[in-house]
mmJSON file of the N, C-alpha and C atoms, coordinates in Angstrom:
{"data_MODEL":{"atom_site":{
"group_PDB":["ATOM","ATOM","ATOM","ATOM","ATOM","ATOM","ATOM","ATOM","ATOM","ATOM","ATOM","ATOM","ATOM","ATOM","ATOM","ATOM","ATOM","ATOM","ATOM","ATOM","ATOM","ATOM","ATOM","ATOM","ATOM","ATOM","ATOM","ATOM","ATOM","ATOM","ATOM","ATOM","ATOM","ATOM","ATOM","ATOM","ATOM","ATOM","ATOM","ATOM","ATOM","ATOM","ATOM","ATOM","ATOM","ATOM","ATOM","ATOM","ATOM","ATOM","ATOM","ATOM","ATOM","ATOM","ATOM","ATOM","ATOM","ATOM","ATOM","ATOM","ATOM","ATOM","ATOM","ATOM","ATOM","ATOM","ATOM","ATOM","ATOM","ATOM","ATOM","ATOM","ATOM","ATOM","ATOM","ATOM","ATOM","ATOM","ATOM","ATOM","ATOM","ATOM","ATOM","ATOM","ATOM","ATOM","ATOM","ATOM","ATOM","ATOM","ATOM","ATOM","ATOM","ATOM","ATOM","ATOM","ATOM","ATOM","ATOM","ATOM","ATOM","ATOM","ATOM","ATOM","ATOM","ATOM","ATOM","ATOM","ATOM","ATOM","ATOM","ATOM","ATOM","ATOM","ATOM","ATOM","ATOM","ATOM","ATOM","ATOM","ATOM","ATOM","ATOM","ATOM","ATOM","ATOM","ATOM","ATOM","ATOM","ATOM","ATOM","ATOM","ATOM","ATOM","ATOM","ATOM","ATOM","ATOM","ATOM","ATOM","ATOM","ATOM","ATOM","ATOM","ATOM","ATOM","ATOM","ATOM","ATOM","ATOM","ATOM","ATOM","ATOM","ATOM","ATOM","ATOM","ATOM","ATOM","ATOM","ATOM","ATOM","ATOM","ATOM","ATOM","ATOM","ATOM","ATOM","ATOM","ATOM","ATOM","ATOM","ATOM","ATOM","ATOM","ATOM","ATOM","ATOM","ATOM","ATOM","ATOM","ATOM","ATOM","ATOM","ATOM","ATOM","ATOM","ATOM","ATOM","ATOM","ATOM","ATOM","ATOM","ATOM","ATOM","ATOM","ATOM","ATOM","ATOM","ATOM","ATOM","ATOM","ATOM","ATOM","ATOM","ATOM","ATOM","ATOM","ATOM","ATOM","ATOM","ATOM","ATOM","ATOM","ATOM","ATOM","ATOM","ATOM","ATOM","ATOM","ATOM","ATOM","ATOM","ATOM","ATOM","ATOM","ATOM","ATOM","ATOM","ATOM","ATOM","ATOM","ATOM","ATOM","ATOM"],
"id":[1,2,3,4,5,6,7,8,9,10,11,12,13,14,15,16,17,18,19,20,21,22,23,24,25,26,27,28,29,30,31,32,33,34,35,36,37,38,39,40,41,42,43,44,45,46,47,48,49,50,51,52,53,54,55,56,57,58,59,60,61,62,63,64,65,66,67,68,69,70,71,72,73,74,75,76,77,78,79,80,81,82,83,84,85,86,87,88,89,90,91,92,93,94,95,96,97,98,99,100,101,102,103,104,105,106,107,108,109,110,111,112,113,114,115,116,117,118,119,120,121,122,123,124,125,126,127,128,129,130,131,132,133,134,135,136,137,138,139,140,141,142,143,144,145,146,147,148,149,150,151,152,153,154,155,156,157,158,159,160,161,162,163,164,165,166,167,168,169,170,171,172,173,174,175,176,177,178,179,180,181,182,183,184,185,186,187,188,189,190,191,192,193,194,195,196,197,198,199,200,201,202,203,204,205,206,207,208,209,210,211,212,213,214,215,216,217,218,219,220,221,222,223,224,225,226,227,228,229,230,231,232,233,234],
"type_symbol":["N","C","C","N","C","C","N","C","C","N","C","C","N","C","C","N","C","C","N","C","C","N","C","C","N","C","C","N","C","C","N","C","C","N","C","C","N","C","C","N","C","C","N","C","C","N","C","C","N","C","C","N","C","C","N","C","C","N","C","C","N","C","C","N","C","C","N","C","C","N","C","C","N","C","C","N","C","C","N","C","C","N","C","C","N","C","C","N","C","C","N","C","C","N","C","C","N","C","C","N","C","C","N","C","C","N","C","C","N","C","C","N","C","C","N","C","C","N","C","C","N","C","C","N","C","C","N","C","C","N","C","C","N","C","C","N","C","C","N","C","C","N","C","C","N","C","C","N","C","C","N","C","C","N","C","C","N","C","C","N","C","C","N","C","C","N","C","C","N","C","C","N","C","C","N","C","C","N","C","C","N","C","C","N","C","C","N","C","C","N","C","C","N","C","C","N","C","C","N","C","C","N","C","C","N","C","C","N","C","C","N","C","C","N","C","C","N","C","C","N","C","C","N","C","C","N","C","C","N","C","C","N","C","C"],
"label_atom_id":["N","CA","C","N","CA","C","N","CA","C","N","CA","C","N","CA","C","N","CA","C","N","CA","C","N","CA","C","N","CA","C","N","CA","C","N","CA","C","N","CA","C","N","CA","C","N","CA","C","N","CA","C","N","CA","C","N","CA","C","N","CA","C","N","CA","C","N","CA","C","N","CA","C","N","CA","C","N","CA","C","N","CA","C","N","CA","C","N","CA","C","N","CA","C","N","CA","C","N","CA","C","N","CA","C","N","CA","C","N","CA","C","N","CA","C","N","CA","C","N","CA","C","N","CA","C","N","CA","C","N","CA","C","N","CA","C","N","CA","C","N","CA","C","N","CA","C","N","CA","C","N","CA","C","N","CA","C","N","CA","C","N","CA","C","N","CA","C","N","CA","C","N","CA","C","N","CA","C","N","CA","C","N","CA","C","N","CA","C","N","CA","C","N","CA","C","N","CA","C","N","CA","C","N","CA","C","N","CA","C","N","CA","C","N","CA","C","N","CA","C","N","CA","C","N","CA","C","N","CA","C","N","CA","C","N","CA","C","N","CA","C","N","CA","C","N","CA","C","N","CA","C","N","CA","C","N","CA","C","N","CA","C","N","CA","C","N","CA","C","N","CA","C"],
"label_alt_id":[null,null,null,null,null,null,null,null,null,null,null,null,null,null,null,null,null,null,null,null,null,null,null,null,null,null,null,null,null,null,null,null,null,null,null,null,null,null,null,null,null,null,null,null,null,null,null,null,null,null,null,null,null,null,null,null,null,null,null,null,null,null,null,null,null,null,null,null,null,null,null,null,null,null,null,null,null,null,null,null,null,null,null,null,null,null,null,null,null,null,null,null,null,null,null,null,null,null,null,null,null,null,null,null,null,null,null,null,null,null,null,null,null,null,null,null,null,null,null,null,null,null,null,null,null,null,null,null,null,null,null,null,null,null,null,null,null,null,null,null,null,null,null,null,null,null,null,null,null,null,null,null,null,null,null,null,null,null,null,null,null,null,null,null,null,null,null,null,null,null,null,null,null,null,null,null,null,null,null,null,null,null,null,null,null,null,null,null,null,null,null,null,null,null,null,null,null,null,null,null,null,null,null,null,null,null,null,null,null,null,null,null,null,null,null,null,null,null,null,null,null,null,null,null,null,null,null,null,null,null,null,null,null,null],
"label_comp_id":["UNK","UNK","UNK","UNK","UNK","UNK","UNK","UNK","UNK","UNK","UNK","UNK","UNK","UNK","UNK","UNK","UNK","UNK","UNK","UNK","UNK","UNK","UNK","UNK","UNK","UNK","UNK","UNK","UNK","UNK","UNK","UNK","UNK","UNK","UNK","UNK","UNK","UNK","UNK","UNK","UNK","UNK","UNK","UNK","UNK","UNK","UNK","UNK","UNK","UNK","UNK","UNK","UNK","UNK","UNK","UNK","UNK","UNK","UNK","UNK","UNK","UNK","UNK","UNK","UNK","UNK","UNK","UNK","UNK","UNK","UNK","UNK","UNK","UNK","UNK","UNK","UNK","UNK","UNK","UNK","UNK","UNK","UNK","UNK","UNK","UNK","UNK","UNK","UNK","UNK","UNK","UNK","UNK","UNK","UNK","UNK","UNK","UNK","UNK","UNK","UNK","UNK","UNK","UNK","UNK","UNK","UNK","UNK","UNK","UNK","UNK","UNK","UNK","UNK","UNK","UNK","UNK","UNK","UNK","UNK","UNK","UNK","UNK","UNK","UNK","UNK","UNK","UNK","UNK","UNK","UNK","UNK","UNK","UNK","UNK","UNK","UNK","UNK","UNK","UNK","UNK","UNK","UNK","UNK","UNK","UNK","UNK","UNK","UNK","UNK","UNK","UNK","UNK","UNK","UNK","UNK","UNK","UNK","UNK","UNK","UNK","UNK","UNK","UNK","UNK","UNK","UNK","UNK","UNK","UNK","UNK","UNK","UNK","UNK","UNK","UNK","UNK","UNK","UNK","UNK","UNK","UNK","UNK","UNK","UNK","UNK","UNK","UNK","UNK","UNK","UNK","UNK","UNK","UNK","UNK","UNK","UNK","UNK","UNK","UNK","UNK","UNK","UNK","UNK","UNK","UNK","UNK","UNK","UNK","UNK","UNK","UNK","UNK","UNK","UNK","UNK","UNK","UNK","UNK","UNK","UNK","UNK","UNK","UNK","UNK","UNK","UNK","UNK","UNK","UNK","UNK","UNK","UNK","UNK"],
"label_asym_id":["A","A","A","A","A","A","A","A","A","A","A","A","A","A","A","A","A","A","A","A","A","A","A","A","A","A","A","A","A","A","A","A","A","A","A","A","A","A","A","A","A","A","A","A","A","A","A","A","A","A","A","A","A","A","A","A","A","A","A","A","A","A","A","A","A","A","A","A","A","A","A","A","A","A","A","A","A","A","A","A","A","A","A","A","A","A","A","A","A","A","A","A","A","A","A","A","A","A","A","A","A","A","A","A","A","A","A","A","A","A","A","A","A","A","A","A","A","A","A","A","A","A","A","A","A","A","A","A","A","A","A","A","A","A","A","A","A","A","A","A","A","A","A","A","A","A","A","A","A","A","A","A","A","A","A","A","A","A","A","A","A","A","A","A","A","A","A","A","A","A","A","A","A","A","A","A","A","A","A","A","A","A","A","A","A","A","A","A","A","A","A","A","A","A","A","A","A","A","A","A","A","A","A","A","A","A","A","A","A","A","A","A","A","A","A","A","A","A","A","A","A","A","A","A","A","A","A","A","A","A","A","A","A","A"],
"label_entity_id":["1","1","1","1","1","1","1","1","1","1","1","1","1","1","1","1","1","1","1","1","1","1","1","1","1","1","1","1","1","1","1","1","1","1","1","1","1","1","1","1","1","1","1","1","1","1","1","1","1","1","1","1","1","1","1","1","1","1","1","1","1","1","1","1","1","1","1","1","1","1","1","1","1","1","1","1","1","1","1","1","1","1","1","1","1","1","1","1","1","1","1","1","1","1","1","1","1","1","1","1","1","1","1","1","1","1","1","1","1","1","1","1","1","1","1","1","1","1","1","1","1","1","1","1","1","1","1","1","1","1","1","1","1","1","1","1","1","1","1","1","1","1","1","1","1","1","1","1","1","1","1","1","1","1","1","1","1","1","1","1","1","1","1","1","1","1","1","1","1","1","1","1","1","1","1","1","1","1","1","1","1","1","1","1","1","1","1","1","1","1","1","1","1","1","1","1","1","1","1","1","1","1","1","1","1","1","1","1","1","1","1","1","1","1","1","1","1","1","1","1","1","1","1","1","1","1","1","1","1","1","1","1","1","1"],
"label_seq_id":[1,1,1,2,2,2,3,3,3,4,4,4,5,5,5,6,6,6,7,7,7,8,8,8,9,9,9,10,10,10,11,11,11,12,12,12,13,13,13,14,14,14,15,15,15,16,16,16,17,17,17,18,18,18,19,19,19,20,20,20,21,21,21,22,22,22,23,23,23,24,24,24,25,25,25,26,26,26,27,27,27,28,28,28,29,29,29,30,30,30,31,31,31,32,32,32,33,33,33,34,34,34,35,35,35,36,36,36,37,37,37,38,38,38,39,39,39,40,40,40,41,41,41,42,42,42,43,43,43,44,44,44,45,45,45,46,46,46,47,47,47,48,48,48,49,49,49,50,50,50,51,51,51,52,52,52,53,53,53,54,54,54,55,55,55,56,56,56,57,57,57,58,58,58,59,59,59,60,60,60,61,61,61,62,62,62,63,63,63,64,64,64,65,65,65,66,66,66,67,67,67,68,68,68,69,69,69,70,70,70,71,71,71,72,72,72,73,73,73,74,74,74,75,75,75,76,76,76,77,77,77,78,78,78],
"pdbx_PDB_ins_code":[null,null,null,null,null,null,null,null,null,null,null,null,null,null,null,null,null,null,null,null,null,null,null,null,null,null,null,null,null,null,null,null,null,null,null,null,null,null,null,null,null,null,null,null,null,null,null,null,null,null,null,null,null,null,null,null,null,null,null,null,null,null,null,null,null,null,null,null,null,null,null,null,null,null,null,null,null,null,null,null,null,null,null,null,null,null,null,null,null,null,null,null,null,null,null,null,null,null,null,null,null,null,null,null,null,null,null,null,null,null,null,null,null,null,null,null,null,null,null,null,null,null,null,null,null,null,null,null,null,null,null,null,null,null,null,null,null,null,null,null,null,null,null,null,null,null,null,null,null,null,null,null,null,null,null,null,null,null,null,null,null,null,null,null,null,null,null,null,null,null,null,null,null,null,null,null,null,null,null,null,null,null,null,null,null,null,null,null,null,null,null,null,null,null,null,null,null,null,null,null,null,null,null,null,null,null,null,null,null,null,null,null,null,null,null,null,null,null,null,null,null,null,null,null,null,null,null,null,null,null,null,null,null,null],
"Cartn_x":[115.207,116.289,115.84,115.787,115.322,116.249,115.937,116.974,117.586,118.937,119.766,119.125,118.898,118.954,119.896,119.315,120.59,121.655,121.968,122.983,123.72,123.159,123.42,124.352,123.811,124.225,125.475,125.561,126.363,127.779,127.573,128.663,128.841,128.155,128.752,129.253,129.032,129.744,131.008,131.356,133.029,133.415,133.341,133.779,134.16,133.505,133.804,135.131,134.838,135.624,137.118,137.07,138.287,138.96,138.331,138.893,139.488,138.59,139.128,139.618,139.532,140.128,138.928,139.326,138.401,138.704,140.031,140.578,139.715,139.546,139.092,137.519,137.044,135.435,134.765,134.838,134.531,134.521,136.392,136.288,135.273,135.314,134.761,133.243,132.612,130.808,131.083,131.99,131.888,132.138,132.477,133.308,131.917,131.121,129.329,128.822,128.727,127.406,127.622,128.842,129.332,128.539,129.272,128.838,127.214,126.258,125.339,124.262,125.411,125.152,124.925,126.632,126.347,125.535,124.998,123.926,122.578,122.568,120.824,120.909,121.966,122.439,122.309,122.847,122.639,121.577,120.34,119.303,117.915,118.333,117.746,118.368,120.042,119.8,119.216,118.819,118.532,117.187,116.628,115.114,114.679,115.525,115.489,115.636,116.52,116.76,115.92,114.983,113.858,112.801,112.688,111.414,111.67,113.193,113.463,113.177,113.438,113.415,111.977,111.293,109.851,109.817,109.762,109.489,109.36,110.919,111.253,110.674,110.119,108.71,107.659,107.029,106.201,106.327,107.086,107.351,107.382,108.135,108.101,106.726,105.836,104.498,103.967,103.631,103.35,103.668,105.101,105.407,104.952,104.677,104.554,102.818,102.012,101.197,100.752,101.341,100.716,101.305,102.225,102.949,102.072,101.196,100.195,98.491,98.357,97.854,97.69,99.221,99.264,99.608,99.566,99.622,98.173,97.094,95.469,95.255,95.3,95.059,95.508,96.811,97.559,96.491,96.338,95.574,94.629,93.916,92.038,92.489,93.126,93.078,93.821,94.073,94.845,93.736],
"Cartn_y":[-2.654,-1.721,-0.331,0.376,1.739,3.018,4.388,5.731,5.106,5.348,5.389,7.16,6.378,7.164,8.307,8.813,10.397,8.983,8.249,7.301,6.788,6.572,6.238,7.173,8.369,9.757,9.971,10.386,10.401,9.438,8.373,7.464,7.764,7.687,8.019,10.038,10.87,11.697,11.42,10.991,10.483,9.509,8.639,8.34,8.928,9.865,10.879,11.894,12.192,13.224,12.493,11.304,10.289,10.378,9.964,9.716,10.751,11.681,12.964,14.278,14.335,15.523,16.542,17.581,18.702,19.742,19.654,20.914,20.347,18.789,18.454,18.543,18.641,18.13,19.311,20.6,21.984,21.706,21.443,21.217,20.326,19.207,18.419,18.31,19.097,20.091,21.164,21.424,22.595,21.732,20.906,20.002,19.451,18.535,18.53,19.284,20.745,21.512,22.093,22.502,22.715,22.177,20.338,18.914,19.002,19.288,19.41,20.869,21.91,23.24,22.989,22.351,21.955,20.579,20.366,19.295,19.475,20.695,21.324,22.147,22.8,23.785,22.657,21.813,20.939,20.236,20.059,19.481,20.608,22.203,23.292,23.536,22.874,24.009,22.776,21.623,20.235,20.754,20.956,21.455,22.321,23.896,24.78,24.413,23.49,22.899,22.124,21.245,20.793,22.13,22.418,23.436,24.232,24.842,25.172,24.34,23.259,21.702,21.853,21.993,21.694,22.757,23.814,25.365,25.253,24.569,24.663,23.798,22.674,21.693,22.119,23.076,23.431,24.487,25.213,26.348,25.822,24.317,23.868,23.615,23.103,22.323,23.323,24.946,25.935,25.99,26.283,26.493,25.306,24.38,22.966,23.512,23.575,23.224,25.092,26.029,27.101,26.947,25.87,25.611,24.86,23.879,23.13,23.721,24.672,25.702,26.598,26.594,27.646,26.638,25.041,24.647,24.177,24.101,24.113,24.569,26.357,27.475,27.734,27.576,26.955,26.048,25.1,24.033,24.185,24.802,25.43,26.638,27.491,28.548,27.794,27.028,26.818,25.501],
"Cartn_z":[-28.639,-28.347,-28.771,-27.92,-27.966,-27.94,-27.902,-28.256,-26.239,-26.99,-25.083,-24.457,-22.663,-21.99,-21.671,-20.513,-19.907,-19.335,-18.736,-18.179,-19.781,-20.722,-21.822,-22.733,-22.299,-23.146,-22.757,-20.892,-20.764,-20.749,-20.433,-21.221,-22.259,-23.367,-24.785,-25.174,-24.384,-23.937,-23.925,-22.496,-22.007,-22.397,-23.63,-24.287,-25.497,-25.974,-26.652,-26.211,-25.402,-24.695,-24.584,-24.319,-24.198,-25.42,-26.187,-27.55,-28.533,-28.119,-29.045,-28.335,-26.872,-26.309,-26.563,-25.523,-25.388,-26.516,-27.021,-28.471,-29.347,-30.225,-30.88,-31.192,-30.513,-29.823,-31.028,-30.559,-31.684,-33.001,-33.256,-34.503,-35.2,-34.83,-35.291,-35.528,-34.573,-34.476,-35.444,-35.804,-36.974,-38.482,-38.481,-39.572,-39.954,-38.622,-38.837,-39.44,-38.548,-39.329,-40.469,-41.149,-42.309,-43.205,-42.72,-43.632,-43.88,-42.62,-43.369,-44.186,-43.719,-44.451,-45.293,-46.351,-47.733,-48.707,-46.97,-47.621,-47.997,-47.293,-47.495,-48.477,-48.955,-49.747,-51.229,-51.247,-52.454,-52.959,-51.456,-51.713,-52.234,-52.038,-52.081,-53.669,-54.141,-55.563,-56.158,-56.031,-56.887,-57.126,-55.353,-56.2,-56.882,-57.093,-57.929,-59.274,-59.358,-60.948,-61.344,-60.439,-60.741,-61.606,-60.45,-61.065,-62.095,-62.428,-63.768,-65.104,-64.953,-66.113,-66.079,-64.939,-65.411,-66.259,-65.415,-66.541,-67.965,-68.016,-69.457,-70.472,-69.902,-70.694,-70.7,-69.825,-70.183,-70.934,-71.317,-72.266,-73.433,-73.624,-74.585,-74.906,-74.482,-74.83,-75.383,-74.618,-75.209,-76.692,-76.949,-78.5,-79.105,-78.645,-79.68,-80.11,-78.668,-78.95,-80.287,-79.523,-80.319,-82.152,-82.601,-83.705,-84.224,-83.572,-84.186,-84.537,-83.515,-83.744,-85.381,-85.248,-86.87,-87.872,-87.921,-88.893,-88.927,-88.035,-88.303,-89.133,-88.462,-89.62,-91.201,-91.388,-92.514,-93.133,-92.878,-93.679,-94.185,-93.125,-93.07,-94.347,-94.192,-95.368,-96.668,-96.344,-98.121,-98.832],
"occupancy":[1.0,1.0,1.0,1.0,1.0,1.0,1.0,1.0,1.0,1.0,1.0,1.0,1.0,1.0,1.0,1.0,1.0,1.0,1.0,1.0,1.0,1.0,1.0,1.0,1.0,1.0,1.0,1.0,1.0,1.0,1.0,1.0,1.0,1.0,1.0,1.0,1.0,1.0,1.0,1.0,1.0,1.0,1.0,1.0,1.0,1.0,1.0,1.0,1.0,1.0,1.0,1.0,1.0,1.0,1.0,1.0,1.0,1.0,1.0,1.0,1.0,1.0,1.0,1.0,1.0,1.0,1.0,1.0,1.0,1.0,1.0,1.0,1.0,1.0,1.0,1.0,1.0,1.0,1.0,1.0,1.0,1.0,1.0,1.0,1.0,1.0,1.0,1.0,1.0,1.0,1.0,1.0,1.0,1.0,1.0,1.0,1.0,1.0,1.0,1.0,1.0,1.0,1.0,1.0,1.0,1.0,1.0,1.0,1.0,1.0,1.0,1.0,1.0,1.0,1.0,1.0,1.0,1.0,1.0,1.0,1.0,1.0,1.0,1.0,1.0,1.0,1.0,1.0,1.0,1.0,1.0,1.0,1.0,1.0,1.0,1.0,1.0,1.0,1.0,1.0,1.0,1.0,1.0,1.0,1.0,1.0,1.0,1.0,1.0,1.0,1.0,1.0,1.0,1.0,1.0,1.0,1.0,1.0,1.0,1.0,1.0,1.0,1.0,1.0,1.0,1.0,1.0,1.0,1.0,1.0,1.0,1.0,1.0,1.0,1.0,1.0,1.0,1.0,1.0,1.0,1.0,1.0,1.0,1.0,1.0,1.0,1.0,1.0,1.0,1.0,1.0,1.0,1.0,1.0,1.0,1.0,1.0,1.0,1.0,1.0,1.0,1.0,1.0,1.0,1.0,1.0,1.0,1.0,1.0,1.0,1.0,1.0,1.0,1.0,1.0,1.0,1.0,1.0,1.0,1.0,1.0,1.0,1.0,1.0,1.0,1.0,1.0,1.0,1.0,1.0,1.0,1.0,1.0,1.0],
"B_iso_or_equiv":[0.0,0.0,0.0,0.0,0.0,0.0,0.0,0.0,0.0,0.0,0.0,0.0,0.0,0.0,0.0,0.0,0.0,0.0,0.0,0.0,0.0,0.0,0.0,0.0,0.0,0.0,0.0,0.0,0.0,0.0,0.0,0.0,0.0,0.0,0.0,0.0,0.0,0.0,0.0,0.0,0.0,0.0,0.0,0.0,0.0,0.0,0.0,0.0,0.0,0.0,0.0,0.0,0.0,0.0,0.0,0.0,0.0,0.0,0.0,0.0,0.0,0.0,0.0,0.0,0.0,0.0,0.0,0.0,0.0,0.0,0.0,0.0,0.0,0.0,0.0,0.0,0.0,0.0,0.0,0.0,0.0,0.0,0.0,0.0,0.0,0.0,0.0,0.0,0.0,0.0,0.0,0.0,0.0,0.0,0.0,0.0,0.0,0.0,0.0,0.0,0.0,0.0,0.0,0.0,0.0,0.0,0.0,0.0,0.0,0.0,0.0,0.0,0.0,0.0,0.0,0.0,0.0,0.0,0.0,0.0,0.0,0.0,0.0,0.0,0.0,0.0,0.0,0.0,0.0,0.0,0.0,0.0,0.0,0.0,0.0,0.0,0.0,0.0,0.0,0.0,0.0,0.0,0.0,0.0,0.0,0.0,0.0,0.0,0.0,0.0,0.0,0.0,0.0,0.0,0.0,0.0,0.0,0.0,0.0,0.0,0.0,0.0,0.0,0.0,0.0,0.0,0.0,0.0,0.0,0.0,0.0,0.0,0.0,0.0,0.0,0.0,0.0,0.0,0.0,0.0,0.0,0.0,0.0,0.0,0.0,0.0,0.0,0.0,0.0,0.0,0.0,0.0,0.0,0.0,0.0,0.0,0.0,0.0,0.0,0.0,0.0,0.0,0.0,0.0,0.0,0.0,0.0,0.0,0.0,0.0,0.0,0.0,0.0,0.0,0.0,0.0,0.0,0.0,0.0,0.0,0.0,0.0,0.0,0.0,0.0,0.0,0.0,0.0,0.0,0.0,0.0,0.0,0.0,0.0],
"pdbx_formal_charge":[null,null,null,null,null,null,null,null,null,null,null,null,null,null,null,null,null,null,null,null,null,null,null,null,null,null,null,null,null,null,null,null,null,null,null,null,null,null,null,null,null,null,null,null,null,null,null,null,null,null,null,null,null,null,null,null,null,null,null,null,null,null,null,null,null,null,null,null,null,null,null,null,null,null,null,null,null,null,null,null,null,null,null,null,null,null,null,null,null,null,null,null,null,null,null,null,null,null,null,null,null,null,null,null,null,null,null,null,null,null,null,null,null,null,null,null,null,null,null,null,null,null,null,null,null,null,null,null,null,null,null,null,null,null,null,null,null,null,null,null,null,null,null,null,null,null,null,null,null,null,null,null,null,null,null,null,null,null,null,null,null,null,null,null,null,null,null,null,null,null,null,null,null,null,null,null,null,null,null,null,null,null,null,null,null,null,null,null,null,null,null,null,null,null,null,null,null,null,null,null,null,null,null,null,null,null,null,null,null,null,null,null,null,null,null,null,null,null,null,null,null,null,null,null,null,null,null,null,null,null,null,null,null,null],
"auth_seq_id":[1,1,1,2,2,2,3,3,3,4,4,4,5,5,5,6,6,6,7,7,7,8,8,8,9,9,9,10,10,10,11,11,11,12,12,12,13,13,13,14,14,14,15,15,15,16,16,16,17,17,17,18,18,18,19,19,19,20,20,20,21,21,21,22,22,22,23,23,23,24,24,24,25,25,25,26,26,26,27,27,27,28,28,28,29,29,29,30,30,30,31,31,31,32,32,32,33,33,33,34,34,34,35,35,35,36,36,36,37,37,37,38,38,38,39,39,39,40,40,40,41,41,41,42,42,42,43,43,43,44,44,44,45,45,45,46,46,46,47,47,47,48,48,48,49,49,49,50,50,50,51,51,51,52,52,52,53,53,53,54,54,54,55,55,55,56,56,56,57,57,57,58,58,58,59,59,59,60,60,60,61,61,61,62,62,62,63,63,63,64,64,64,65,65,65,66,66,66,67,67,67,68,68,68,69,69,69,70,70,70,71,71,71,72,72,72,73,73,73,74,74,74,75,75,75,76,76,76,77,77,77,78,78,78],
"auth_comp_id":["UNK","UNK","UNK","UNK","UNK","UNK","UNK","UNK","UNK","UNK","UNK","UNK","UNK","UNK","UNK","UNK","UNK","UNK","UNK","UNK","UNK","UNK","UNK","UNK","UNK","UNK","UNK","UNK","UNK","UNK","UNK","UNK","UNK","UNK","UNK","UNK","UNK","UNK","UNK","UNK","UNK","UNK","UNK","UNK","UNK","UNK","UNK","UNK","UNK","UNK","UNK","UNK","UNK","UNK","UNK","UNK","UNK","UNK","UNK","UNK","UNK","UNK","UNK","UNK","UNK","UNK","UNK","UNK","UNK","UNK","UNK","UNK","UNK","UNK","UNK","UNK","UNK","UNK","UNK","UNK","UNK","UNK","UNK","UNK","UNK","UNK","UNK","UNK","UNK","UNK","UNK","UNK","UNK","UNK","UNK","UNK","UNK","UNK","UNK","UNK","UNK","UNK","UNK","UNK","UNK","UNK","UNK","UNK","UNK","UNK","UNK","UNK","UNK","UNK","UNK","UNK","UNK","UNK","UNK","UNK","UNK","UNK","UNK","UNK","UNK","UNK","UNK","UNK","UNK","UNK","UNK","UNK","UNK","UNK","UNK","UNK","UNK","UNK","UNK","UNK","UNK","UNK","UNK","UNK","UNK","UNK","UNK","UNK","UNK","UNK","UNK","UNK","UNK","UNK","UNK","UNK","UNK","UNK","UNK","UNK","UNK","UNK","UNK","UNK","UNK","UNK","UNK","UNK","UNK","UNK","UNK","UNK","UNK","UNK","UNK","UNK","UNK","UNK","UNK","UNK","UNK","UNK","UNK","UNK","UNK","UNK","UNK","UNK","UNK","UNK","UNK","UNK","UNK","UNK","UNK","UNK","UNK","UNK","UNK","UNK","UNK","UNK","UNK","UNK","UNK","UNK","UNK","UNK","UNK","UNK","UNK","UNK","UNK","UNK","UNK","UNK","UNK","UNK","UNK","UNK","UNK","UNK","UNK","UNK","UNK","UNK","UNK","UNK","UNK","UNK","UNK","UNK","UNK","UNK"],
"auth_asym_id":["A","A","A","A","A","A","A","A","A","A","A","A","A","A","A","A","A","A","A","A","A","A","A","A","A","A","A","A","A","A","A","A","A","A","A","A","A","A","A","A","A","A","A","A","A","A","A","A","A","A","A","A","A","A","A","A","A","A","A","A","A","A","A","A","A","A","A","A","A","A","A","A","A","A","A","A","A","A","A","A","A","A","A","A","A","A","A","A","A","A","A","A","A","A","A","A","A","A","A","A","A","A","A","A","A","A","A","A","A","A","A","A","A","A","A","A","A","A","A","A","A","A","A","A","A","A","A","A","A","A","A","A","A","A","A","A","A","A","A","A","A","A","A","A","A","A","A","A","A","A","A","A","A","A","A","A","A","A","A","A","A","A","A","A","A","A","A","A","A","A","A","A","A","A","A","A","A","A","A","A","A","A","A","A","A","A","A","A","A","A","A","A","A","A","A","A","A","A","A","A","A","A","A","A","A","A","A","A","A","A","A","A","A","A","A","A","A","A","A","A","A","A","A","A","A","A","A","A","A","A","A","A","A","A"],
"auth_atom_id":["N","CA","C","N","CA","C","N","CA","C","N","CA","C","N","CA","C","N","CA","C","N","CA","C","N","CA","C","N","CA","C","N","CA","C","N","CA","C","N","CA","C","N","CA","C","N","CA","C","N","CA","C","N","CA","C","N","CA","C","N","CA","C","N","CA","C","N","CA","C","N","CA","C","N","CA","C","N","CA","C","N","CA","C","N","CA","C","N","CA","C","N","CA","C","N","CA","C","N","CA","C","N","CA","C","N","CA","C","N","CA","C","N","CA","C","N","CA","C","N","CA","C","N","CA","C","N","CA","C","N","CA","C","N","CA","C","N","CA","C","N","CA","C","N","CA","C","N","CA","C","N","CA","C","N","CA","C","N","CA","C","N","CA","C","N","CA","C","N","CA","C","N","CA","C","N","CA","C","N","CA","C","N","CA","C","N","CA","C","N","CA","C","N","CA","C","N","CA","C","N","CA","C","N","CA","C","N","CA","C","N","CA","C","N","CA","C","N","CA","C","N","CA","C","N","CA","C","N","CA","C","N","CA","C","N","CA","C","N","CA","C","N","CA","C","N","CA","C","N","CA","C","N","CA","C","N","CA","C","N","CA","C","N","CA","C","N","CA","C","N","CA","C"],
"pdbx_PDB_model_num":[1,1,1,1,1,1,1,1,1,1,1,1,1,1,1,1,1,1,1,1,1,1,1,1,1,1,1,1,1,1,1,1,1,1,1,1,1,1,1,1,1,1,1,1,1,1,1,1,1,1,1,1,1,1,1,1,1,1,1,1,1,1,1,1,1,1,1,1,1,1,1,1,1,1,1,1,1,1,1,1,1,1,1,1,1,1,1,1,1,1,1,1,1,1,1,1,1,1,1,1,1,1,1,1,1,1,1,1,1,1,1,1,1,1,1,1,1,1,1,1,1,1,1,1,1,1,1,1,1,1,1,1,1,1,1,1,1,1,1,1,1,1,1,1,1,1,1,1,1,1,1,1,1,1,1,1,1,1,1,1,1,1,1,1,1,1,1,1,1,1,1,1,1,1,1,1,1,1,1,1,1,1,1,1,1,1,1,1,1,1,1,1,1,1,1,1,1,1,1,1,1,1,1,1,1,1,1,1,1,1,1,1,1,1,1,1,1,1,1,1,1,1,1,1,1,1,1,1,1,1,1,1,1,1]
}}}
């Protein structure tokens, strides 16, 4: 079973058109692309917050590692 044809399409067209009327039809393509506006919009701030979290481990590793750093030195001079 494969993607339906143009004979395919259009049936499921006018069945469409049946069911929901020609007023409805818009709304409901706007009610869609909205739906997935705020779906790309949520999958775009997830990955920003990714890459912040990373940021912020590696900032951490920095201070860890430059803290172990100055307790070397510490040791070595005392």
């Amino acid at each position: 079973m494969g993607m339906p044809g143009g004979v395919e399409w259009i049936l499921i067209a006018l069945v469409v058109l049946l069911l929901f009327g020609g007023k409805k039809i818009p709304e409901l393509a706007k009610g869609l692309g909205s739906g997935i506006k705020n779906f790309k919009k949520a999958v775009k701030d997830d990955e920003n917050e990714e890459v912040a979290s990373t940021d912020k481990v590696d900032e951490l590793d920095k201070k860890s590692e430059a803290k172990k750093e100055e307790k070397k030195e510490e040791s070595k001079t005392v």
